[in-house]
N, C-alpha and C positions, 0 to 999 in steps of 0.2 A: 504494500500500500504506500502510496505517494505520502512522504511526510509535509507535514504541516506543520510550518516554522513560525511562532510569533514571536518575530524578533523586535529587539528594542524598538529599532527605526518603524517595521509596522506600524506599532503600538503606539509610537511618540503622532505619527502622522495621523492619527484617527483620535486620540484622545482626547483634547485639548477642546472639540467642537462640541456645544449641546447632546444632549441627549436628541434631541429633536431636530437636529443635523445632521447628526450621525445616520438615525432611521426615520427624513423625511420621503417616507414611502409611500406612493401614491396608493388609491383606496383599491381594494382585493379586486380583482374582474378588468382594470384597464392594462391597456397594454406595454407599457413599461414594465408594470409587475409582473405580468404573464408572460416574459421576456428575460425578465432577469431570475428567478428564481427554478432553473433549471440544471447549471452544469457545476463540475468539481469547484472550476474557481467561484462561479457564486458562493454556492456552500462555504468555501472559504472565505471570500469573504463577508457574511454574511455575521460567521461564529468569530471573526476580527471584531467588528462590529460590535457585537455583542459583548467582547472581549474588553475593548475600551470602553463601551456606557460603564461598566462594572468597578473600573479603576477609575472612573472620573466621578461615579455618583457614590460609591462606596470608600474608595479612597481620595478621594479631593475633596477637595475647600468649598464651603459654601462662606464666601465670603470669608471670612479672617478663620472662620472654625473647621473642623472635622465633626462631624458627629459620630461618626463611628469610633474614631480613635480617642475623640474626649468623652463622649458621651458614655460607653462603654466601663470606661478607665474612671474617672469620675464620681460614676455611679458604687464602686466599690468600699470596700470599709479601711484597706489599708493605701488609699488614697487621699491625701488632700489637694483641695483645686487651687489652693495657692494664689502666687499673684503679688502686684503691690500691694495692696491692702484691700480690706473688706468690702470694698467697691471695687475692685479689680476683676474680671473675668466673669461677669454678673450673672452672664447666660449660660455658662456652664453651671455658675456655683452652686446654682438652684439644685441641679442635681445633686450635688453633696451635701447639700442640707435641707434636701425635700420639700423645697420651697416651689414645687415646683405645680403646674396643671394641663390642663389638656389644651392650653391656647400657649403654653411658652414654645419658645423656638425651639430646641433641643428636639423636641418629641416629634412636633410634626416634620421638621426636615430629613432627618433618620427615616422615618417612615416611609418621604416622597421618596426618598433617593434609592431604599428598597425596593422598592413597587416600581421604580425605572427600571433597575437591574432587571427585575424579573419580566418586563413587559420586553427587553431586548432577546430573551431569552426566550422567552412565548413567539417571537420573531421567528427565530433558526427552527425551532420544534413543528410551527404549526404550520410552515411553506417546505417543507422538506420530510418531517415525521413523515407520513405516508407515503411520498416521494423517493423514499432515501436507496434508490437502488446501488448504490456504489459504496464502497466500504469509508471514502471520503466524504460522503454525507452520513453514513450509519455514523461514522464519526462522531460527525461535528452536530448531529441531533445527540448524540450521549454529553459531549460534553457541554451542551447548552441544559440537559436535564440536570448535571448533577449539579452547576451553576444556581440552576432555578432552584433545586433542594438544599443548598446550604443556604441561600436567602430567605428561604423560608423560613428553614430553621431559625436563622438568625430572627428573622421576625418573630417566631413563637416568642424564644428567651425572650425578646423587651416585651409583646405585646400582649402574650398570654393567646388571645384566642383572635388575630388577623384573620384577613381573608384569605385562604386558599386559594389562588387564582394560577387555574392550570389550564389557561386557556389565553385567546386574545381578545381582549373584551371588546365588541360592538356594542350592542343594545342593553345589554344587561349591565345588573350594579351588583359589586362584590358584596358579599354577605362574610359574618362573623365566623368561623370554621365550626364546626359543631363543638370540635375539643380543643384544646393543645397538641395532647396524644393525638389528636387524629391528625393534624399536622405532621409531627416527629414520624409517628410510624409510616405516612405517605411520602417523605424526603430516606426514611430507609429504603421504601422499596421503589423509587425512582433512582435511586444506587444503585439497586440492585441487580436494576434490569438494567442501565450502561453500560454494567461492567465488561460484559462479551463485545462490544464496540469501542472497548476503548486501550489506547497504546499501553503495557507497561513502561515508566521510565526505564532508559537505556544506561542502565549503570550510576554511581555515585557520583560521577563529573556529567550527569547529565545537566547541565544546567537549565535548557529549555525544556529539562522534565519536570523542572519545578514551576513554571512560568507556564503551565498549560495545564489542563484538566486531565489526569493519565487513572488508571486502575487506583492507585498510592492512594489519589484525592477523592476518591470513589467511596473507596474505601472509611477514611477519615470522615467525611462528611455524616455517611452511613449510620458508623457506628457510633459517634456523638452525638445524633440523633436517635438512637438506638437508647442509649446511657440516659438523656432526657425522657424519653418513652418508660423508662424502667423497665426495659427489658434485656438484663444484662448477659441471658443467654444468646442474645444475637449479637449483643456488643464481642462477645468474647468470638462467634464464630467470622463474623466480616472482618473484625481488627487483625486475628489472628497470621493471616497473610502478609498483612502490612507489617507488622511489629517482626516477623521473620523474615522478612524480603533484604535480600542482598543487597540492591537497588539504594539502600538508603540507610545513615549510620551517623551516631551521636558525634559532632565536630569534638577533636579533642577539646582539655580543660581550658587550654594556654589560647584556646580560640573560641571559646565561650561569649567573650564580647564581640569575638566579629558579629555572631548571630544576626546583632541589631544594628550592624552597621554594612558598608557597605561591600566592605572585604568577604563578606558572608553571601550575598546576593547569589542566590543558588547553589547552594553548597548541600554537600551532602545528606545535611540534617533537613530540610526544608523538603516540603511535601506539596506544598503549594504557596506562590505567593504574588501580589502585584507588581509590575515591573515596571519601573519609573525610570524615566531621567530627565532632564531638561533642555531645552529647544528652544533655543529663543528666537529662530530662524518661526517659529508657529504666532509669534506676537500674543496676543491679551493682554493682563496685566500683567502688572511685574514682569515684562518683558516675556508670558508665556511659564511663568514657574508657579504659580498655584495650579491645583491640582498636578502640575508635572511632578515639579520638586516638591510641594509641600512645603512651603516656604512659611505661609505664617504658624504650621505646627512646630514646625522648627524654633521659629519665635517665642511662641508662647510656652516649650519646655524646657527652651534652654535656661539656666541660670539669669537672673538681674543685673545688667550689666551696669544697672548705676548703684546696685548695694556692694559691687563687687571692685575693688584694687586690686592690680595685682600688674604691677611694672608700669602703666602705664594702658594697658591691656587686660583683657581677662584671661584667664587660663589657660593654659592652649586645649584643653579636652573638650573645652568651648569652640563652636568656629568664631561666634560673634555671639557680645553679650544678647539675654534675649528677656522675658517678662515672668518668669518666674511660676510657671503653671508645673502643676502635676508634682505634687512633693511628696516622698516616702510618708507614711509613719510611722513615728517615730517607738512606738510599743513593737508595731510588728519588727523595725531595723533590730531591733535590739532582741526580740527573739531568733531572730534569723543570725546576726550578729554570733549568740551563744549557741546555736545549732552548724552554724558552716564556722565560725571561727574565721581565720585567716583563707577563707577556697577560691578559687575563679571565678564561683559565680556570684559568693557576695560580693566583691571587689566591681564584679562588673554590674550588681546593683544599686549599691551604693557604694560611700567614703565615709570612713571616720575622720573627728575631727584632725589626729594628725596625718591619714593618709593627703585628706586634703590642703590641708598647709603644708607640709614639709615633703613629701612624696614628687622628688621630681618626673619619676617618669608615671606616675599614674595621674596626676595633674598638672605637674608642668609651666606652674607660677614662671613669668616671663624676667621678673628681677632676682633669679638665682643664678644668673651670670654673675651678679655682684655677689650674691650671700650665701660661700660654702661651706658655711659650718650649720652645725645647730642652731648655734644662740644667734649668729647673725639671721637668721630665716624666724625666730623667735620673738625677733624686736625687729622686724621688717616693716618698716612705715610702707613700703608699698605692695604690700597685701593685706588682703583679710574683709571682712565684711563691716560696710560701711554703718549701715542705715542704725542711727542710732535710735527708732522706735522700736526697731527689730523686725525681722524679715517674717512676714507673714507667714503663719503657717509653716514652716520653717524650722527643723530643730537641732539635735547637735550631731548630725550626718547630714550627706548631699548625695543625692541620687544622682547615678551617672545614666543607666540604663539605655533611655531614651534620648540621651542628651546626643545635639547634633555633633561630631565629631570633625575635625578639619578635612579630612578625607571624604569625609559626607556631600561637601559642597561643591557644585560645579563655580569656580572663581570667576569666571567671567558673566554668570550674570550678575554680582557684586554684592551679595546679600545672602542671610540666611537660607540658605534651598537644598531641604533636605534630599538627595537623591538615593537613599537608602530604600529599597524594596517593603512593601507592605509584609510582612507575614501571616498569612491565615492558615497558618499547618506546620506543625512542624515533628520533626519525630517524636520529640520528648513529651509532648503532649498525649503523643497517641499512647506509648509507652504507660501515662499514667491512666487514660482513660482502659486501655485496656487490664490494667494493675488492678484498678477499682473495681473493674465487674470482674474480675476473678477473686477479689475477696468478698463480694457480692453472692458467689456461684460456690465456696466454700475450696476454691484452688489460692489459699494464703502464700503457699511455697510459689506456684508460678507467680505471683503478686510479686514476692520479695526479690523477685530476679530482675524484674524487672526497675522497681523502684531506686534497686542497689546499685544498679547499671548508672540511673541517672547524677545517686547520690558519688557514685565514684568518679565520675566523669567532673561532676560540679568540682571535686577537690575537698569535700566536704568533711568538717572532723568527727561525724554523725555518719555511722552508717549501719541501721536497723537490724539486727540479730534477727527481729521477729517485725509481722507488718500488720496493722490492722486501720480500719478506715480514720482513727484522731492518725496518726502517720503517714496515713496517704493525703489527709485534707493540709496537712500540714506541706510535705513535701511539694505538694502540687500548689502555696503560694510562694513557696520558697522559689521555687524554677520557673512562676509565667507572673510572679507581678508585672503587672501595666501593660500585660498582653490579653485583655480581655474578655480572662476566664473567671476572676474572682466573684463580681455581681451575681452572676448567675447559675454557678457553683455553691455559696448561700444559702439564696433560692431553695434551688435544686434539694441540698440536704436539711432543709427546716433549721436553718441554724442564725436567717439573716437578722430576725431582732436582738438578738442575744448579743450577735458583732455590733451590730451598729449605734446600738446603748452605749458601748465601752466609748466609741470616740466621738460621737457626734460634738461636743461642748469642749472634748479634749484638745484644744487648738493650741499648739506651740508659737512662740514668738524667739526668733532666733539673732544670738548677739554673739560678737566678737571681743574675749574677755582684755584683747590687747586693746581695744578702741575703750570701749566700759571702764576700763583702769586706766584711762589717761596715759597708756604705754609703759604701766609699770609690770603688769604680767603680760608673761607667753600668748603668743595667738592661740586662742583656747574655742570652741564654738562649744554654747550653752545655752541653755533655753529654758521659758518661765513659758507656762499655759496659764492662759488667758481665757474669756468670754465672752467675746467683746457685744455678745447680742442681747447679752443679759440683759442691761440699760435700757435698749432699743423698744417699742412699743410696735405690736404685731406682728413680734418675728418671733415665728416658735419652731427651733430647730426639735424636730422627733422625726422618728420612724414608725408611721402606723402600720402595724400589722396587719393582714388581707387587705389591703392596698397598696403600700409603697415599694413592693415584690419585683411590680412590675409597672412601666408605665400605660398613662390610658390614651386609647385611639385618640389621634390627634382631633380637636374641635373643628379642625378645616377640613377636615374627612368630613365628619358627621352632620357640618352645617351643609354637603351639597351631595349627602347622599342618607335617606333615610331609610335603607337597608341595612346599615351598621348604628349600632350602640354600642356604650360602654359593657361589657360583662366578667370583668374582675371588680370584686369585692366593695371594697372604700371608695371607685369614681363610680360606681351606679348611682343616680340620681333617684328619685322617686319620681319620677316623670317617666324614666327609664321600666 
């Protein structure tokens, strides 16, 4: 079979244009369509197409935000949304302190941008599905199904009960799905049935087997869907292939931070992900780098570059200072901290306070040309964290993780632009998911092989004798904070009011004990919690239980279709 290549260049050249650019396709019956929707290359490029709405409505910018990558991340308990101060970053913040309802932005733009993905994909499926006589369209109709079933999925996790839309909607209006499960189990068995049309990845350096839809992704979607469903006997039989497949294998420890950077971009461990770069030859704004590069998530993660000294410059693990979003917390750093110790992958989560000030090569302060000893880096006027109200939200570590990295940036568009890969899969994941439904299924020993794998590879000074689900829940925030699993893993285990009691009020304010002592003590980073909402009139940060689970059908949905209502818990109205 002809392979089919989405290579960067493709990818970059269709991206960037609407969704409604992309598939401005005249109405079914005229003859342009009847025209085009015939041979190999249509098919190809059709599931191109489909390929970029996905990375531009799923991983790019609505304006200055992400919703998937904030809204997600945000939404979790060992996140805070950070920022200059308590007005900072408004439209996320809501999500971390549940301030939020079915008319804020967050909720509805996630939702539209879902329901794009999946309408490009209802594109490839419903002009070729029945059509598909060549093994390049049997293809490219699997990989547009297993596309539509991990949107879906994704839509269950925020939305609870979305519309199912497995079709191209004409005349009719989406309806509420009957279940969740009925969701989840319908994105398993649209897995399912892909699987026999679609490529295995070709080896560990396949890199454009992670940049495409293959068996791997099939697989993963399937059984995380499966795992949501609660049915961990299918989680165990669909994974099972994947977590033994030669095809694909944990990046050593010492390359644990490539993962999320750019040096990583299809690497071994990665089982699917978005492929970005940037183009400024395409124009929009910022010369073409949102949505490409991702420029203002870049912004809004990296470190503050006005709380932050250091030479003249900020850090170099910095590209360029940025607004100070997405901050560890600081309970979880610190049990993560006494569970990995010194490993790869705390290191590549966070910094302690002296990794970060003294540690030239894991930060990399620009005025240690001048200061090679200790005590001169101790009493260094030109480092350390300024802001003498203290850094929001902020406490005595600094999360590298997601921070943009100088290598991250393409230089010549001049600016923050992340061109680091989206990742929505990756081994270690699947690893845990398949670890959980074997101690689900009463297989603890296949559990422990696998979790030990991960814990060995992290460098970690923990490594389980014995495994049971508090080990695995643990392990599995250890290894994907700020990738998107934590909110809904919670969930998932009935466990979410109990987390988010502990910090909702628990807010750090983060100081520099060399600035605070007038330059008598060491650069020290310390931190006092704070309240700051106490005071405030009509703000009441809580977590309600059977509602705050999950967010409700956006109001701009429901004001222009009266076939959908709210039906989770706490947003049902009594009108409803």
């Amino acid at each position: 079979m002809k392979k089919i290549i989405y290579s960067i260049a493709l990818l970059s050249g269709m991206m960037f244009y609407s969704c409604e650019d992309m598939l401005d396709i005249p109405q079914k019956g005229t003859d342009p369509i009847d025209g085009f929707y015939k041979t190999d290359a249509d098919a190809e490029s059709a599931v191109t197409a489909m390929y970029a709405t996905y990375i531009g409505e799923i991983g790019g910018n609505e304006g200055i935000w992400s919703a998937y990558i904030m809204g997600l991340n945000y939404s979790s308990d060992d996140v805070f949304a950070a920022g200059g101060d308590t007005n900072d970053h408004a439209d996320f913040r809501v999500l971390n302190e549940f301030n939020y309802d079915p008319s804020s932005a967050p909720i509805g733009t996630l939702y539209n941008h879902i329901y794009k993905a999946i309408y490009s994909a209802n594109l490839v499926i419903n002009y070729f599905g029945e059509s598909a006589d060549t093994p390049i369209k049997k293809q490219a109709v699997a990989e547009a199904r297993v596309m539509r079933a991990w949107a879906h999925m994704l839509a269950a996790q925020v939305y609870y009960r979305p519309p199912l839309v497995d079709h191209l909607i004409v005349d009719d209006k989406p309806v509420n799905a009957e279940s969740q499960k009925a969701i989840f189990d319908w994105c398993v068995a649209e897995c399912e049935a892909a699987l026999a049309d679609l490529p295995q990845r070709n080896g560990k350096d396949d890199k454009e087997g992670a940049w495409r839809v293959t068996q791997g992704f099939a697989r993963f979607v399937g059984g995380k869907s499966a795992l949501f469903a609660g049915d961990n006997d299918k989680v165990v039989s669909i994974m099972k292939p994947l977590v033994e497949s030669s095809n694909y294998d944990l990046v050593s420890g010492e390359r644990f931070r490539d993962l999320f950077h750019i040096e990583g971009d299809g690497c071994e461990e990665k089982i699917f992900e978005f492929n970005y770069t940037t183009n400024t030859a395409l124009g929009g704004a910022w010369g073409g780098s949102i949505q490409r590069g991702r420029w203002m998530v870049a912004n809004v993660l990296n470190w503050r570059g006005d709380d932050i000294v250091g030479g003249g410059t900020n850090p170099k693990i910095c590209s360029t200072g940025g607004w100070g979003g997405g901050s560890i917390n600081h309970d979880f750093a610190h049990k993560m901290l006494a569970n990995d110790g010194d490993s790869y992958r705390r290191k590549a989560t966070f910094l302690t306070s002296d990794e970060f000030f003294y540690d030239e090569e894991l930060c990399g302060w620009r005025s240690d040309a001048t200061c090679t000893t200790l005590e001169q880096k101790q009493f260094d006027d030109q480092r350390g964290i300024l802001n003498s109200n203290g850094s929001f939200a902020r406490s005595d570590v600094m999360e590298v993780k997601m921070m943009c990295h100088p290598n991250d940036v393409d230089l010549s568009v001049g600016d923050n632009c992340n061109n680091t890969n989206l990742c929505l899969a990756r081994l270690a994941e699947a690893y845990l998911i398949y670890a959980e439904a074997c101690i689900q299924t009463g297989a603890a020993g296949e559990a422990k092989k696998y979790i030990n794998r991960i814990q060995q590879r992290a460098g970690s000074q923990t490594i389980s004798e014995t495994v049971d689900m508090q080990v695995l829940m643990d392990e599995k925030q250890y290894e994907l904070w700020f990738e998107g699993c934590r909110w809904h893993d919670i969930v998932r285990w009935g466990i979410a009011k109990q987390c988010y009691d502990k910090v909702l009020d628990n807010i750090p304010y983060q100081f520099d004990e060399y600035w605070t002592s007038g330059g008598t003590k060491p650069h020290k980073l310390v931190y006092e919690v704070r309240h700051p909402w106490k005071d405030l009139k009509n703000i009441n940060i809580e977590f309600v239980a059977n509602k705050h689970e999950y967010w409700p059908i956006p109001k701009s949905v429901l004001d222009v279709n009266d076939q959908m209502t709210q039906v989770y818990g706490g947003w049902v109205t009594e009108a409803e």
